[in-house]
C-alpha positions in Angstrom: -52.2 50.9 61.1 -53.9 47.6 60.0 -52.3 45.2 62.9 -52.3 41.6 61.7 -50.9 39.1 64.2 -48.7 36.3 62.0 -48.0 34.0 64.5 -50.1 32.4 67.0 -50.5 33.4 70.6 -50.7 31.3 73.2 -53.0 31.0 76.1 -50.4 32.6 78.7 -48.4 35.1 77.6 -44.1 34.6 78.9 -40.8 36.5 79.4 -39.5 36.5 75.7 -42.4 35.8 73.9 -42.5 37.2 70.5 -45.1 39.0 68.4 -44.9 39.2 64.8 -47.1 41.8 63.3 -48.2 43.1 59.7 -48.7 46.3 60.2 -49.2 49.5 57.3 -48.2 53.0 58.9 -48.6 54.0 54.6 -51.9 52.6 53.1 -50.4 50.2 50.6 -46.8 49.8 52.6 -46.9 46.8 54.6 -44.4 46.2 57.2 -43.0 43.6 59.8 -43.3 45.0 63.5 -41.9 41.9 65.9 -41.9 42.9 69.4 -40.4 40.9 72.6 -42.2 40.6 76.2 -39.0 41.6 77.9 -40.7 41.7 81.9 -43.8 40.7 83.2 -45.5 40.3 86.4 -48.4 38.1 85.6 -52.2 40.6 86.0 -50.0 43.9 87.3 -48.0 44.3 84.4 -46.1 43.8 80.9 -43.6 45.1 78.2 -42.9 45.0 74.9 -40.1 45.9 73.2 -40.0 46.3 69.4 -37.2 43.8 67.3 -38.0 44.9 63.9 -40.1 47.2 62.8 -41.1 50.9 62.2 -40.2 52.7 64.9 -36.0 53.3 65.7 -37.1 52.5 69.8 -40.6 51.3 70.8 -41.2 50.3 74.5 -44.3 49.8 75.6 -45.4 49.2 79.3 -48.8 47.7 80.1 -50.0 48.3 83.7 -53.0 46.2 85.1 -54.6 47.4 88.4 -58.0 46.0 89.8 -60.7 48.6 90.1 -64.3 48.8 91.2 -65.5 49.0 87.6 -63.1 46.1 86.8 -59.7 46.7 85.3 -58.1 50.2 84.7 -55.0 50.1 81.9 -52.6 52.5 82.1 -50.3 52.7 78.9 -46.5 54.0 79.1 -44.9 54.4 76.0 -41.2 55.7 75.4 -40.9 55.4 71.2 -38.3 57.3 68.7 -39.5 57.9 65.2 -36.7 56.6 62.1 -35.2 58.7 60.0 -33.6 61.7 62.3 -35.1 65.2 61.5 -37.7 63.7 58.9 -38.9 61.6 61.2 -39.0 63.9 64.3 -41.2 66.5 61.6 -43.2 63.4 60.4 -44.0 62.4 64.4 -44.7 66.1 64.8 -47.1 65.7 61.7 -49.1 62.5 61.4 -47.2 59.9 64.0 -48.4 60.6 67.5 -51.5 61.8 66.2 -52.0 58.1 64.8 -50.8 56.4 67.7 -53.2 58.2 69.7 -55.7 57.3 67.6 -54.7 54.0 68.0 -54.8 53.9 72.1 -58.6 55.8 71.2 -59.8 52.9 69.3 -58.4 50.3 71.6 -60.2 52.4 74.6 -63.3 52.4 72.8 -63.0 48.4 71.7 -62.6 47.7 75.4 -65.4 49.6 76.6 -67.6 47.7 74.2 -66.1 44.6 75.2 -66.3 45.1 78.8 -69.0 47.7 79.5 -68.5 49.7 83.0 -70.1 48.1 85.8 -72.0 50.1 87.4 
């Protein structure tokens, strides 16, 4: 999806922070995607909620939990495609393969990041 933050990020993330993305769910259709940290519990957990963007609902839970290996992420994400019936076939089509080939590449980014202790 080509995520490009805009705006810059602090050090510690906050209860209403927002995140202003470029993002292109079309190759040549760029798009704004803000989302909103709406509740956070500082190394258990986060959300975000999108404000403008792609998606008609986007919610997006983050949960943190301390593991042998290091940290384990669990996503949870409750999201609602535009557009009514074209965009329930669309998500049926293309959309939740793409976002989880998104989750798949940011899986793989980590583990090259942070390599399992072993």
């Amino acid at each position: 999806m080509g995520f490009k933050i805009l705006n810059e990020i602090p050090e510690k993330m906050y209860r209403g922070m927002l995140i202003s993305y470029r993002v292109s769910p079309f190759p040549c259709i760029p798009m704004l995607w803000v989302s909103e940290i709406t509740h956070m519990v500082e190394k258990l957990y986060f959300i975000d909620e999108q404000r403008i963007g792609p998606y008609r609902l986007w919610h997006h839970e983050h949960h943190l939990k301390s593991a042998e290996s290091g940290v384990l992420i669990t996503d949870i994400v409750h999201y609602s495609p535009p557009l009514g019936v074209l965009g329930s076939i669309a998500n049926a089509l293309f959309i939740r393969k793409k976002l989880n080939g998104i989750f798949e590449y940011r899986k793989n980014a980590m583990e090259q990041l942070f390599p399992h202790k072993k």
